[in-house]
C-alpha positions in Angstrom: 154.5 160.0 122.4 151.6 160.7 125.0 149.4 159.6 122.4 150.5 156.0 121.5 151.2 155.5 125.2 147.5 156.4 125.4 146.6 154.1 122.5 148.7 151.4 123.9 147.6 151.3 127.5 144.0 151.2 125.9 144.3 147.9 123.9 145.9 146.5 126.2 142.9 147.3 128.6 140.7 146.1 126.4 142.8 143.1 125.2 142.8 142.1 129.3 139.4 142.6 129.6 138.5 140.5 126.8 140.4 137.6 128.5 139.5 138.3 131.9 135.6 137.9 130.0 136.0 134.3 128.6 136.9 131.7 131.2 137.5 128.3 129.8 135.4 125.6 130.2 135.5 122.7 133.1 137.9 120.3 130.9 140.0 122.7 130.1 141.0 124.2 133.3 141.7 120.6 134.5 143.7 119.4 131.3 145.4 122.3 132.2 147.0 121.7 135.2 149.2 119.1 136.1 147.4 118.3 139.2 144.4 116.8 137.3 146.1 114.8 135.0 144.7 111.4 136.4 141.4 113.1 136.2 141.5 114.2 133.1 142.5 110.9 131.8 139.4 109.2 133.6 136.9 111.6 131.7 139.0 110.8 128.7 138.2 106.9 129.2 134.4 107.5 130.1 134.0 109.5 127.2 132.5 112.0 129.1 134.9 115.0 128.0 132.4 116.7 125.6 129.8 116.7 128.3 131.9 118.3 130.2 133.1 120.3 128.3 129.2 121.3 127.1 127.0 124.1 128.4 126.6 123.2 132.0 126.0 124.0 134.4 128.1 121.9 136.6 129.8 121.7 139.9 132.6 119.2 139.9 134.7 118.1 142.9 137.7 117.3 141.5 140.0 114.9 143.3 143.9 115.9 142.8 146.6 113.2 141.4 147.4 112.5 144.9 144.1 111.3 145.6 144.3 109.3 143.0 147.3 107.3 144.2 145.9 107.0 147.6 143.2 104.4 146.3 144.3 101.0 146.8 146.8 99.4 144.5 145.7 99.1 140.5 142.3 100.6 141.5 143.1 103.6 138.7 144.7 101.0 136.4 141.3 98.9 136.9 138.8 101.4 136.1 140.4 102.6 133.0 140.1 99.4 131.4 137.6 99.1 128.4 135.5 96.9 130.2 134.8 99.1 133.6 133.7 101.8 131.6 130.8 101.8 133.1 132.1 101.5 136.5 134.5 104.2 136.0 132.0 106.8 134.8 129.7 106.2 138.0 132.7 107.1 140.1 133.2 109.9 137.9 129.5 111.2 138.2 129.5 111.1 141.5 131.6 114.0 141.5 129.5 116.0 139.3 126.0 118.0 140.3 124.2 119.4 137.4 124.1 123.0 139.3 126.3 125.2 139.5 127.2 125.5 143.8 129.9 127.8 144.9 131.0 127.5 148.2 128.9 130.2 149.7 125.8 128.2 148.2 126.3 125.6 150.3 124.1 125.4 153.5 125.8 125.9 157.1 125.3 122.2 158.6 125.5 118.3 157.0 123.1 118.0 153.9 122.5 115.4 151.4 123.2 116.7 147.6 122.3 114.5 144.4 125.2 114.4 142.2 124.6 113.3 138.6 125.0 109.8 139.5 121.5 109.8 140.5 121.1 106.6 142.3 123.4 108.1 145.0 123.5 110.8 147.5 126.9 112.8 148.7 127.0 114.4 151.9 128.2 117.5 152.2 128.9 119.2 155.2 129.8 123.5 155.3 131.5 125.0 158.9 133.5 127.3 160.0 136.5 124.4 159.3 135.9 124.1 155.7 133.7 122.1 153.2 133.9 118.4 153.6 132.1 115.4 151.4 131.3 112.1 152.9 131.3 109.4 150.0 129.6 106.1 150.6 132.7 104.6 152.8 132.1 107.2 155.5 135.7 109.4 155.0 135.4 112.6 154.4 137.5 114.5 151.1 138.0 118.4 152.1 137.7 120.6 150.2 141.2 122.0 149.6 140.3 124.8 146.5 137.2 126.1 146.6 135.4 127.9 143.5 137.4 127.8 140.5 134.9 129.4 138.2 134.8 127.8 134.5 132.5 129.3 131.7 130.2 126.2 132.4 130.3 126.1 136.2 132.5 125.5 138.8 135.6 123.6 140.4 136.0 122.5 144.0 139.6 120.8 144.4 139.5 117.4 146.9 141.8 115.6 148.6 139.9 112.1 148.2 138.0 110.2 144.8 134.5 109.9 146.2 133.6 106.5 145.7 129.4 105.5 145.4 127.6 103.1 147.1 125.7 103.2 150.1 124.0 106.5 151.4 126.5 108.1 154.0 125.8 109.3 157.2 124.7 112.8 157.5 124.7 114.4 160.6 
């Protein structure tokens, strides 16, 4: 009996540390939790779910559901139209650098980072308070969930969409 408790506990072991090995990939951590499903449908519409589901890496700051609705009246509706696809994956990049930045790699202090919407510039400022990202109207999304690690990067939960334009402030 000793023995196939042994054997047992064993693959198990091993069956756990398989899983705990392979993380899933950006995509599917989001499509995977309810909180991202108005994400998850934006990358759907700007057909940019194999990217991100590619080899990375990637830092994304992903804005919850609730963020979402907080945009002004059929703003979502808007950019998921066929013919704002462009529009729509600009807002989308601007939540995506092509590194991969855990929290702790963030600099103390305000600094300017270059997401993958190149033409812009994000703002993002580390203290004893928390993370926080100024987008191009000035307000600043926290960081509410810092470093879920993917197998192609990571994930840093906001409370606000980012939306591009201007170069913030950084001070």
């Amino acid at each position: 009996m000793k023995s196939l408790f042994k054997t047992t506990a064993a693959a198990l072991a091993m069956t756990v540390a398989a899983n705990a090995a392979h993380a899933d990939n950006i995509v599917e951590i989001a499509a995977a939790d309810d909180r991202f499903s108005t994400l998850v449908a934006a990358v759907s519409a700007a057909g940019l779910a194999d990217t991100l589901s590619g080899p990375g890496p990637f830092t994304v700051y992903a804005p919850v559901n609730d963020a979402f609705d907080a945009l002004p009246d059929g703003t979502v509706e808007t950019l998921l139209k066929p013919e704002n696809k462009g529009k729509l994956t600009d807002v989308l990049l601007y939540h995506v650098d092509d590194r991969k930045l855990t929290a702790g790699m963030i600099p103390r202090g305000s600094n300017y980072f270059k997401p993958a919407l190149t033409s812009a510039r994000l703002c993002i400022t580390a203290g004893t308070d928390g993370v926080k990202i100024a987008d191009s109207t000035g307000d600043m999304a926290n960081v509410i969930i810092a470093d879920i690690m993917a197998d192609n990067g990571v994930i840093h939960v906001i409370d606000k969409v980012l939306l591009p334009g201007a170069r913030p402030a950084c001070h």
